[in-house]
N, C-alpha and C positions, 0 to 999 in steps of 0.2 A: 504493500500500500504506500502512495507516495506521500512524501511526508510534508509536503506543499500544495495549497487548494488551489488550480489555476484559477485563472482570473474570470471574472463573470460575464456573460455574453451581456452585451448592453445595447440596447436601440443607439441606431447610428446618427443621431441625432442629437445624443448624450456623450458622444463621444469628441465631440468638436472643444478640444482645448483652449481654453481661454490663450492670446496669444501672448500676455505677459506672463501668464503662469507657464509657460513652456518656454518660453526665453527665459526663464528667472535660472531653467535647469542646466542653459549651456555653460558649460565651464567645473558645474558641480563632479566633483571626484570623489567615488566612493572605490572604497575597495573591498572585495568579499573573500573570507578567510572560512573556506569550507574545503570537505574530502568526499562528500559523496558528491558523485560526477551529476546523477540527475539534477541533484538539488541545485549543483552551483550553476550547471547552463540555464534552468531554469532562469535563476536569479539575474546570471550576467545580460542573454538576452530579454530579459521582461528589460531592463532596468536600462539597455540603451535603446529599446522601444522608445523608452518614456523621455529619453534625449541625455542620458545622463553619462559620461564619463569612465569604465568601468574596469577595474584588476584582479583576477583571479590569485589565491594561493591557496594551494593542495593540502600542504600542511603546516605544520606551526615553526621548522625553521623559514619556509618560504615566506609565511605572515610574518615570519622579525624582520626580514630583510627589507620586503618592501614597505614594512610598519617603518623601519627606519631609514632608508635610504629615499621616501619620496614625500608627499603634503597632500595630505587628504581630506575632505570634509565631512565624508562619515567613512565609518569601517563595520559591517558585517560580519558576525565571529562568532562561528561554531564554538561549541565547546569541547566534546572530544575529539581531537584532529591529533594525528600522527607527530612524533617527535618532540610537541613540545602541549601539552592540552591549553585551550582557551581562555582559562581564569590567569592561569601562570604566565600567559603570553601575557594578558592585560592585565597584572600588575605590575610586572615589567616594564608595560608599555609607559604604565603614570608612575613609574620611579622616577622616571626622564622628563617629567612632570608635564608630559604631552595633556594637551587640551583638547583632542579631536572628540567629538561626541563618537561613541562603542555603544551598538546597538546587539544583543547577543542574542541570536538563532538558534534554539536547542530545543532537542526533544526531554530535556530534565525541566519538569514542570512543578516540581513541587514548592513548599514555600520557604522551604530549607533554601534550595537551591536556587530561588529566586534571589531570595534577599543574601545569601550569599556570593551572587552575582553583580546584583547592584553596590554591596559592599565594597566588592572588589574593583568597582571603579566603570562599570559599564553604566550609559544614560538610559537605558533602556532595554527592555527583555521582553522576548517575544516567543512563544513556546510554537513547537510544532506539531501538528499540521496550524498552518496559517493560512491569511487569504492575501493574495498578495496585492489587493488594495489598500490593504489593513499594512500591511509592508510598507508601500510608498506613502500613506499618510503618517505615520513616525518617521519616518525621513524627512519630510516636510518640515517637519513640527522640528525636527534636531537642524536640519540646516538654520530653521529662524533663528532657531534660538544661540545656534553659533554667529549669525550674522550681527545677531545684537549683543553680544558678548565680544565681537573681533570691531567693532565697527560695522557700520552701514555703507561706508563709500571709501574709497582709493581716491586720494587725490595726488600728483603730480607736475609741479610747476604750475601751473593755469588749466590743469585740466580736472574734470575734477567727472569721479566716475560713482553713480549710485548702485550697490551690490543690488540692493533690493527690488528700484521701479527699473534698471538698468539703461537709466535716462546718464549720459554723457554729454557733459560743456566742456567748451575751450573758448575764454576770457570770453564766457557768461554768454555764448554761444551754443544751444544745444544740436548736437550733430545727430544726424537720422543713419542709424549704424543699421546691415543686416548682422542675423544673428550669430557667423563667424568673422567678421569682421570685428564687433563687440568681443567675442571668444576671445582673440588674439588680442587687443588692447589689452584684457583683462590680466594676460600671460603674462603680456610685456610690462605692464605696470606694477605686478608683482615682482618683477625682474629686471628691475633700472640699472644700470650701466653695467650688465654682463653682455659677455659676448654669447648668444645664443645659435644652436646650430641649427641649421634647417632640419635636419633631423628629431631634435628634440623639440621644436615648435611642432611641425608636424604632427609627431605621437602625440604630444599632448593635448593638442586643439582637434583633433580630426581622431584622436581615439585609430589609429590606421600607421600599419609600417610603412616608410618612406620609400619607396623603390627608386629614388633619385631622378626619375623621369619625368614625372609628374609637375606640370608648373602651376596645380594649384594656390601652393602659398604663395606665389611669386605672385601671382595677379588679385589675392585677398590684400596681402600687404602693400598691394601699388594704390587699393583703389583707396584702404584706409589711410596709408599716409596723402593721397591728394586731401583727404575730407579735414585732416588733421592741421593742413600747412593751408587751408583758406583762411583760418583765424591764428595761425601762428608757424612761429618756426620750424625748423625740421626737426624733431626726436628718434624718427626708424631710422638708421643710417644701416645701407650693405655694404659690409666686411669680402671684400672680394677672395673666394672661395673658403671664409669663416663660417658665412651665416650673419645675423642681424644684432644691432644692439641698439638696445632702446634711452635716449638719454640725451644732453645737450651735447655741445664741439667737445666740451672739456672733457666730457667724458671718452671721449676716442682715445684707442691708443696711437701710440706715436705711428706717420707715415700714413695715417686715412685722411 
């Protein structure tokens, strides 16, 4: 019996997404820290169905690894998983006094094991079988509540970026962004004066291995920096065969 409810057949009518609540999801990074194989496809494509960002780990050394080597905005986390189990990973994880909202996935339902869950530092616990709209509405409810905890907006020299309505000014000019063009501001402004690869934009914004042939982000990043340099200077500058860096002159390195 699987141990996830799919999702509910709904009049197509009711399915028509509000379009700021479905732009609010581009950029969001979750990562799912599960071993059984049904469970976790289920989870990975329901959830970039829904436009979301999303990282598989098998088991609990692969959930340290990517728990620690990348920036998430929520994380999904079995509790019995191979190598290393789900509570031990996530207290681990808040020794290091990470703040990511931990939502935990398990079929240990009791009140023991709830509130020894939440003790141990997860926002939230969801027992299995679930319904996986009931999924994506804590999800919700953890991103808000991260967004008003980290702040509501990115701002940048004169620019100045809203996490929430995803309304973007530049010297009190609001720019009319599509929804990866926004994505990739969002990147770059979490990421001011590195040298970034096309590579790593790429995977990150497009959720997609880079096959190097592809001149999508070339022509995303040409259209955003025109809309960016009608109300000011230049910030994307291309690093010839680096990749991109987001930032003023000063920020260049020597010879650009």
């Amino acid at each position: 019996m699987s141990l996830v409810r799919a999702k509910q057949e709904t009049p197509t009518r009711l399915l028509k997404i509000d379009d700021l609540e479905q732009r609010t999801k581009v950029g969001i990074r979750i990562l799912v820290i599960e071993d059984e194989h049904e469970i976790a496809d289920f989870l990975v494509r329901g959830l970039q169905e829904e436009g979301f960002t999303v990282e598989r780990a098998e088991d609990g050394a692969e959930g340290w690894h990517w728990l620690t080597t990348a920036s998430w905005d929520v994380v999904l986390l079995d509790w019995w998983l191979p190598e290393c189990d789900g509570l031990t990973l996530l207290r681990r994880y808040r020794h290091r006094d990470r703040k990511t909202p931990v939502l935990f996935l398990t079929a240990r339902d009791s009140v023991t094991d709830r509130v020894q869950g939440l003790d141990g530092g997860a926002n939230d616990y969801l027992c299995k079988p679930f319904a996986f709209e009931e999924l994506l509405a804590r999800i919700r409810v953890l991103t808000r509540k991260q967004d008003a905890a980290d702040g509501s907006a990115i701002e940048f020299e004169d620019i100045r970026l809203d996490l929430v309505t995803h309304r973007v000014d530049r010297n009190a000019h609001r720019l009319d962004l599509k929804a990866k063009e926004y994505a990739l501001l969002v990147y770059f402004m979490r990421h001011p004066g590195q040298i970034l690869s096309k590579t790593r934009i790429y995977e990150a914004v497009w959720d997609e291995n880079f096959d190097g042939l592809s001149n999508t982000l070339e022509v995303h990043v040409m259209e955003l920096r025109r809309k960016l340099e009608v109300h000011g200077h230049r910030l994307i500058h291309t690093l010839r065969n680096r990749g991109y860096l987001f930032g003023g002159n000063d920020t260049l390195p020597p010879g650009q």
